[in-house]
Every structure is written in structure tokens, then in C-alpha cells.
BARO-650173 format. One line per field, with one value per residue (C-alpha): x, y, z. Coordinates in nm, 3 decimals, padded with zeros to 5 digits, always signed. Example, Ala and Ser with C-alpha at 12.3 -4.5 7.8 and 13.67 -1.06 7.14 Angstrom:
# BARO-650173
c1 (+01.230; +01.367) $
c2 (-00.450; -00.106) $
c3 (+00.780; +00.714) $
# end
This chain:
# BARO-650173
c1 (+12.982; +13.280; +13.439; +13.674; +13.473; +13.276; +12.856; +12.814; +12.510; +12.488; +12.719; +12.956; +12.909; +13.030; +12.978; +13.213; +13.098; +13.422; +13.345; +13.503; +13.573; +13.239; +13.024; +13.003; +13.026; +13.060; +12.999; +13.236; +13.112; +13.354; +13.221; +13.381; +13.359; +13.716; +13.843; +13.743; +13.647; +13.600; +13.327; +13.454; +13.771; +13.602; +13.868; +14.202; +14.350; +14.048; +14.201; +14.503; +14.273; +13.961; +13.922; +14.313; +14.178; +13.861; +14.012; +14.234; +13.956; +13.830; +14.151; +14.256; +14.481; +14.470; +14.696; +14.406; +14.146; +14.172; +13.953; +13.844; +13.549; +13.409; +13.081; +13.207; +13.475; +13.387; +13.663; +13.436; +13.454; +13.790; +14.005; +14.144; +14.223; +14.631; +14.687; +14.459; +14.667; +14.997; +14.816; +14.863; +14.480; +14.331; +14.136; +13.806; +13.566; +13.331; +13.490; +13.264; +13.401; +13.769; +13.943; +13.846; +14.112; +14.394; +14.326; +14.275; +14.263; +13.930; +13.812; +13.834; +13.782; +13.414; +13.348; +13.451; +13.190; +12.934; +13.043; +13.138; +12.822; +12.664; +12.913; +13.081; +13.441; +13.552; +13.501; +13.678; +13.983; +13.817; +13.650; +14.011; +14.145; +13.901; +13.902; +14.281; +14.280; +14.021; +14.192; +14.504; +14.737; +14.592; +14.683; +14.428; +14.239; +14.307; +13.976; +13.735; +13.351; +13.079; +12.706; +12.609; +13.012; +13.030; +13.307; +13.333; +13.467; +13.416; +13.252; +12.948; +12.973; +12.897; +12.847; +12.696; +12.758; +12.503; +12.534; +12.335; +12.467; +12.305; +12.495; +12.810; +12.807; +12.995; +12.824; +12.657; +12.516; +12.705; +12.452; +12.468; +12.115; +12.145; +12.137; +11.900; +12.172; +12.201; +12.502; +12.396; +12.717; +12.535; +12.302; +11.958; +11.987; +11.633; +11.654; +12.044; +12.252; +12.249; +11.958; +11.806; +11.982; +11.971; +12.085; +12.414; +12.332; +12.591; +12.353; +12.001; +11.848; +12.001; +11.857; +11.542; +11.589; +11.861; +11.634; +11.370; +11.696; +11.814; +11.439; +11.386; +11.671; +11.426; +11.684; +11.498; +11.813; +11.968; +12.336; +12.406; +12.699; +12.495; +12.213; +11.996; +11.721; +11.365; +11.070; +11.105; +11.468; +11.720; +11.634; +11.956; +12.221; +12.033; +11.665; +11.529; +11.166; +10.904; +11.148; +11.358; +11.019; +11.035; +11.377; +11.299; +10.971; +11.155; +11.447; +11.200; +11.001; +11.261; +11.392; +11.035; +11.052; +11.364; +11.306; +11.017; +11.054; +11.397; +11.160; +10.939; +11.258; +11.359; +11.024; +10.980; +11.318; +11.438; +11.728; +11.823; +12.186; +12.145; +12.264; +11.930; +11.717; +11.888; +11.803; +11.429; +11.405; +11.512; +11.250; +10.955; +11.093; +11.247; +10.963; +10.843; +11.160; +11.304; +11.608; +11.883; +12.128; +12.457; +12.591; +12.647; +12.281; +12.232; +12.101; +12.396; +12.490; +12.332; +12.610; +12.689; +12.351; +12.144; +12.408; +12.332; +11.972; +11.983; +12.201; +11.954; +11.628; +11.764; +11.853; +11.541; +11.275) $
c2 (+14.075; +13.896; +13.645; +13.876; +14.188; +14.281; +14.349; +14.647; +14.517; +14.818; +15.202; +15.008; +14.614; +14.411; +14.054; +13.855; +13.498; +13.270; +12.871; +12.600; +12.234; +12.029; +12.302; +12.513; +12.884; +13.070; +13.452; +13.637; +14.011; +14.314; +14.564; +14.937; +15.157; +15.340; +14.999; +14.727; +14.339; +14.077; +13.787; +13.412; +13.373; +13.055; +12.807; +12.771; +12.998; +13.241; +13.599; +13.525; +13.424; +13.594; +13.850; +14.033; +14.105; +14.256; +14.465; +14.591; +14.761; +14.963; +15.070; +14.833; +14.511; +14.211; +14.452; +14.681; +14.420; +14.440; +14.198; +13.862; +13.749; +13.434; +13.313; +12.942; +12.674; +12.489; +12.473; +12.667; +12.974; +12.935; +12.757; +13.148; +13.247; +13.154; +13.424; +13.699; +13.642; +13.686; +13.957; +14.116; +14.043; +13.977; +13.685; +13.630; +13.348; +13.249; +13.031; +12.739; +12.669; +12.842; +12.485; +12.452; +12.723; +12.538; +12.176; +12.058; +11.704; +11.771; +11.858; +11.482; +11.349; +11.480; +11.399; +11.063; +10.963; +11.091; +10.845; +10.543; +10.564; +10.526; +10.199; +10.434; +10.442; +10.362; +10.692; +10.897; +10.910; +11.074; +11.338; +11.351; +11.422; +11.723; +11.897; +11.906; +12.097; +12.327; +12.397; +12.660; +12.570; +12.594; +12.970; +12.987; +13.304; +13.650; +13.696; +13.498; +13.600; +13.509; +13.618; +13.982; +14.091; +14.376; +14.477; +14.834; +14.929; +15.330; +15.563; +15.423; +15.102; +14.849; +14.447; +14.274; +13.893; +13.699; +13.360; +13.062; +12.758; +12.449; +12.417; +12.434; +12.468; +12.831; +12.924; +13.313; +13.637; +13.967; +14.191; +14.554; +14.731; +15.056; +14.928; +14.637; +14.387; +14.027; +13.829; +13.521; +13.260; +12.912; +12.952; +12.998; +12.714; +12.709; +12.399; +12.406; +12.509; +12.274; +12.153; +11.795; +11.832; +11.948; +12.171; +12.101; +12.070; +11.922; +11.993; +12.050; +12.032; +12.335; +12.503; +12.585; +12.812; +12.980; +13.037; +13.180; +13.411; +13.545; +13.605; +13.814; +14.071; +14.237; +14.284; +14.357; +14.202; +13.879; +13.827; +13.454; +13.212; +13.046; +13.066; +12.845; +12.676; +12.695; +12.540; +12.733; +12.820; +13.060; +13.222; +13.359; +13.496; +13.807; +13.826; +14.115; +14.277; +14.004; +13.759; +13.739; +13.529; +13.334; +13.183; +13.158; +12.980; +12.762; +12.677; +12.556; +12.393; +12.150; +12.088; +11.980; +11.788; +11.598; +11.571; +11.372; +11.167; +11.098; +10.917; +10.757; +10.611; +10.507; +10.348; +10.142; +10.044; +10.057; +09.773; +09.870; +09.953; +10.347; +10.352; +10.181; +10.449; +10.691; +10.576; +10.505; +10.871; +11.011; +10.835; +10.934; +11.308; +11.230; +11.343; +11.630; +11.761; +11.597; +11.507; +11.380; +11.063; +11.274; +11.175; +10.804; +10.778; +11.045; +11.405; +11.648; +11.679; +11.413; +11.211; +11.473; +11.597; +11.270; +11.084; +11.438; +11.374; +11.021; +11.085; +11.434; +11.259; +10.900; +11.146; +11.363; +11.050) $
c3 (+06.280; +06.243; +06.434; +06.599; +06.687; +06.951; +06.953; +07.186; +07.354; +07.605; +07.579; +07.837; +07.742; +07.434; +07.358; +07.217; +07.076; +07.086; +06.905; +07.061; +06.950; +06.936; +06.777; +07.140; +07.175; +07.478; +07.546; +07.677; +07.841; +07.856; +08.090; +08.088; +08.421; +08.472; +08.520; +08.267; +08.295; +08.054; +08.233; +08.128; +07.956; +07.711; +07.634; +07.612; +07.318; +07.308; +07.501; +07.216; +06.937; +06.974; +07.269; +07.189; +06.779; +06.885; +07.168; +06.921; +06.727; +07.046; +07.120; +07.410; +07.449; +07.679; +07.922; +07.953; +08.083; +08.490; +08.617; +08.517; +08.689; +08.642; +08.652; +08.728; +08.719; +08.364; +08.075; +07.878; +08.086; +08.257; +07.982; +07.901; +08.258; +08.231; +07.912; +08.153; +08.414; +08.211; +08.057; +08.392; +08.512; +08.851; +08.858; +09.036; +09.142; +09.377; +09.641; +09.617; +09.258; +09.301; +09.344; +08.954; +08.892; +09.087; +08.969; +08.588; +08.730; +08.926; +08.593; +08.459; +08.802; +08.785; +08.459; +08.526; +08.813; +08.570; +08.320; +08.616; +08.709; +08.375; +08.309; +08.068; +08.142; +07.802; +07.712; +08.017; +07.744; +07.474; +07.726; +07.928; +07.639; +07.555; +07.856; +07.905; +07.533; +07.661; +07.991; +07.980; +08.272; +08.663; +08.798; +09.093; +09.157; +09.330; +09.504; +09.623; +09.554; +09.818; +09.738; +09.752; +09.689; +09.474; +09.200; +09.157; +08.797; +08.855; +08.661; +08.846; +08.721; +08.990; +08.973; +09.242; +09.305; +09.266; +09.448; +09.210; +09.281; +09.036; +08.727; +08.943; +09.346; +09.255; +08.978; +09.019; +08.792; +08.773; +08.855; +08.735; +08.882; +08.782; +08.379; +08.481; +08.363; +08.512; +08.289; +08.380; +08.254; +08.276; +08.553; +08.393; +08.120; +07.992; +07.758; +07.737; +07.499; +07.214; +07.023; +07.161; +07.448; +07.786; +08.085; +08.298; +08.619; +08.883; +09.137; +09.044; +09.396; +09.421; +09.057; +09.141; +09.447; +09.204; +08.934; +09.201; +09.330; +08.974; +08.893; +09.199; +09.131; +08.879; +08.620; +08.272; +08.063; +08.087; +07.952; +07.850; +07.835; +07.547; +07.332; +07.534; +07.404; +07.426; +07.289; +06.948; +06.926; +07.095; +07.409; +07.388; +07.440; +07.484; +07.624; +07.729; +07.780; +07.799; +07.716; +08.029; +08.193; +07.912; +08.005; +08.377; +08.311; +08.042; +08.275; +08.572; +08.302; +08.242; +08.540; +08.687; +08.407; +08.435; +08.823; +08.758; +08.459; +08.657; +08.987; +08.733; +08.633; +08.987; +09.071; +08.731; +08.816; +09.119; +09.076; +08.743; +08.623; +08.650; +08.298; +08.196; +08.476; +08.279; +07.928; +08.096; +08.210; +07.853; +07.676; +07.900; +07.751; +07.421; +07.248; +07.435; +07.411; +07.099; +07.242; +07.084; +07.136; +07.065; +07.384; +07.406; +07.361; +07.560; +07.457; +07.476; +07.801; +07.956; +08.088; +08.276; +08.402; +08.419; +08.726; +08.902; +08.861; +08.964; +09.264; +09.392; +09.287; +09.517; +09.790; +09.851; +09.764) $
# end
């Protein structure tokens, strides 16, 4: 496959693996009823780069795609959403996360109290920088989702909303029950999506109950934003069969894990600079999960994801 065609992963559903600066990749999902819809846009550049080549060799252009549905408000899966919406698409997102679409500032604003509180605010112009390249311009949203919404596409092609609020407060599945599809975006993380590193969690009180909610739709497919990571390798983007528990047990897994090793933290040092309860709370897992210290010392990810944990684990002790 190359990097601009599609892998029909179902007779209506094609993947599309788009790379983005940093060594990511998102997955972006066209579904076909009468009326079609690509989940996630990636980054800025990918509908013009990426998604317009490979609809070109089914037979469609960006004009053909209807709907964009979202699974949540991150650069990586809304940074496309401006050349949809010229494209002549309707946009859609859950409410909880549809101020993403209007503001590119709250983007760096929540990035930087993640790094603020980790005394890391010589690098909010680096990461600034980043996510303004990955962002297209603000253009809102058309519809607002709420949990248990459903998107028709015809020819008996229905998607129902899926509310799983952890990796963002809007995040949710696209669930399609009559194919025993959940696309899933970023809200079952198992490991995360980059090796040594870990999930992205803005609010991971929240996770668990999620990953108890997606896991009790009974779909026998999971669609990914990612590859995520497991023990052994990929998990995904695709698991399906016996592998679909594999993700939901991995994905509780570490978050039990990071919830406690997070209060050890606290309680060995409960006056500490949270930059140092951080580091403390990475070591008790480093080696269990061989993380890496890609991120200012941090696994990937972690200077977003560890203040979350610091902040949740403080509140509910």
C-alpha cells in the first residue's frame, strides 16, 4: 500500500494512514452508505496531500465526502477540517470538545499548563510552534454530537455516537452495530501510540468508566486513530476477534498503573516540585513499561498526561 491509497478494511470502510511531523500517524476512516464520511481529518495539509490522491483512485474527490465527524478536538484529528469544509463538508463534533474547532489558541493554552506545571515553560515555543503547523485555520463545526446521536449515511449504514470522555472531555467511538464496528479515534489507548511512551489522557478519572462503556457495546472490531501499543507491539490500528479484549484489558492495565505509581509519588513526596512527583512516578514504571525519556525526560506524551494524573490522583485522594 502506498502512501496515498486507501486499505479497504470492510466492503464500505477504507483506512487511510496519513504521517505527520514527529514520526506520528493518524488513521483516517471513510465510511460509504449513500452519503459518505471521512472520521478525523489528521493534520493540517492531509485532505490536499493524502486523503484527495487516494479518493481519486475510487472514483471520488474531496467534494464527494459529506460529513466529517470527529472523534475529538486534537491537531492530529482536526488539523484537516478547514480544506473539508471548503471542500463543501459538514463538520461534526461532540459538544464537549467543539470549542477546539473555533479556537487554535486553546490548543497552546492547554498544552501550556501541562508544561507550567512541570516548571517547563521554556519549551511552550517549540510545542506553540508545532501545533499552530498542525492546525488548519479555526472553522467551528455544523453539528454538535451528544452520546447516543446517530449519523445516518443510507443504504443502511448507521453510526451511533458513542460518548467516551478521557483522552479529551469530547472524545467518543462511531459505532456501526450492524457490521460490529466501533472506530475508536484515541479513546482506548492501550499503551499509547508510540513506543516507551504512554496514553494521552486530559482527564483520566474519567477513562476508566469509558473503557467499561466502549467495551460494553459488543462490537467485535475496533477501528484506531493509532497503532497503540501493547506489551509485545501493535495492538493496532485494527484488532479484531480475540484481540479487541486484548486492548481493553491493556488500556485499563495502564491506567491502574499510572494511577497508582502516580499516589506513590504523592505520598513519598508530598511537598515536592510536581516536576520531581512526576519524574518519581515514571521510574516506579520505567521498567515495567520501558519507557522512554523522549519528552523532556518524560516518555512520549508524558508532559501532557502526567500534570492530568497529578491533578485527578490530588483530587480524588
Amino acid at each position: 500500500m502506498t502512501a496515498i491509497s486507501f486499505d479497504r478494511v470492510h466492503d464500505r470502510v477504507y483506512r487511510l494512514p496519513v504521517p505527520f511531523e514527529g514520526g506520528g500517524l493518524t488513521n483516517m476512516y471513510l465510511v460509504r452508505g449513500s452519503k459518505t464520511a471521512i472520521i478525523d481529518t489528521a493534520v493540517f495539509g492531509a485532505p490536499t496531500d493524502y486523503l484527495a490522491p487516494a479518493l481519486e483512485m475510487i472514483g471520488l474527490k474531496l467534494g464527494d465526502v459529506d460529513f466529517v465527524l470527529n472523534t475529538h478536538g486534537h491537531m492530529d484529528h482536526l488539523g484537516g477540517n478547514a480544506e473539508m469544509k471548503d471542500a463543501g463538508s459538514e463538520i461534526a463534533i461532540h459538544s464537549a470538545d467543539a470549542d477546539r474547532t473555533r479556537s487554535n489558541q486553546g490548543h497552546v493554552d492547554r498544552s501550556a499548563a501541562g508544561l507550567a506545571l512541570l516548571g517547563l515553560e521554556d519549551r511552550l515555543p517549540a510545542r506553540e510552534a508545532m501545533l499552530l503547523r498542525m492546525l488548519g485555520r479555526e472553522v467551528g463545526c455544523d453539528r454538535l454530537l451528544e452520546d447516543g446521536d446517530v449519523v445516518d449515511l443510507g443504504s443502511e449504514v448507521t453510526l451511533t455516537v458513542v460518548h467516551t470522555p478521557g483522552h479529551t472531555p469530547g472524545a467518543v467511538c462511531y459505532y456501526w452495530e450492524a457490521a460490529g464496528i466501533l472506530i475508536t479515534g484515541d479513546s482506548i489507548q492501550a499503551r499509547g501510540s508510540r513506543v516507551g511512551g504512554m496514553p494521552v489522557l486530559e482527564e483520566p478519572l474519567l477513562y476508566p468508566v469509558s473503557l467499561k462503556k466502549a467495551e460494553g457495546v459488543g462490537a467485535t472490531s475496533l477501528f484506531m486513530g493509532h497503532a497503540f501499543k501493547g506489551r509485545d507491539g501493535d495492538l493496532g490500528p485494527i484488532a479484531t476477534g480475540g484481540a479487541v479484549a486484548d486492548v481493553y484489558r491493556e488500556s485499563l492495565h495502564t491506567h491502574e498503573s499510572w494511577t497508582r505509581a502516580v499516589g506513590q509519588a504523592l505520598v513519598e513526596l508530598p511537598t515536592a516540585h510536581p516536576c520531581d512527583q512526576a519524574l518519581r512516578a515514571t521510574a516506579i514504571l520505567r521498567e515495567e513499561f520501558a519507557l522512554s525519556d523522549s519528552d523532556a525526560g518524560f516518555p512520549s506524551s508524558g508532559t501532557t498526561t502526567i500534570p492530568s494524573y497529578l491533578r485527578s490522583v490530588a483530587r480524588s485522594s
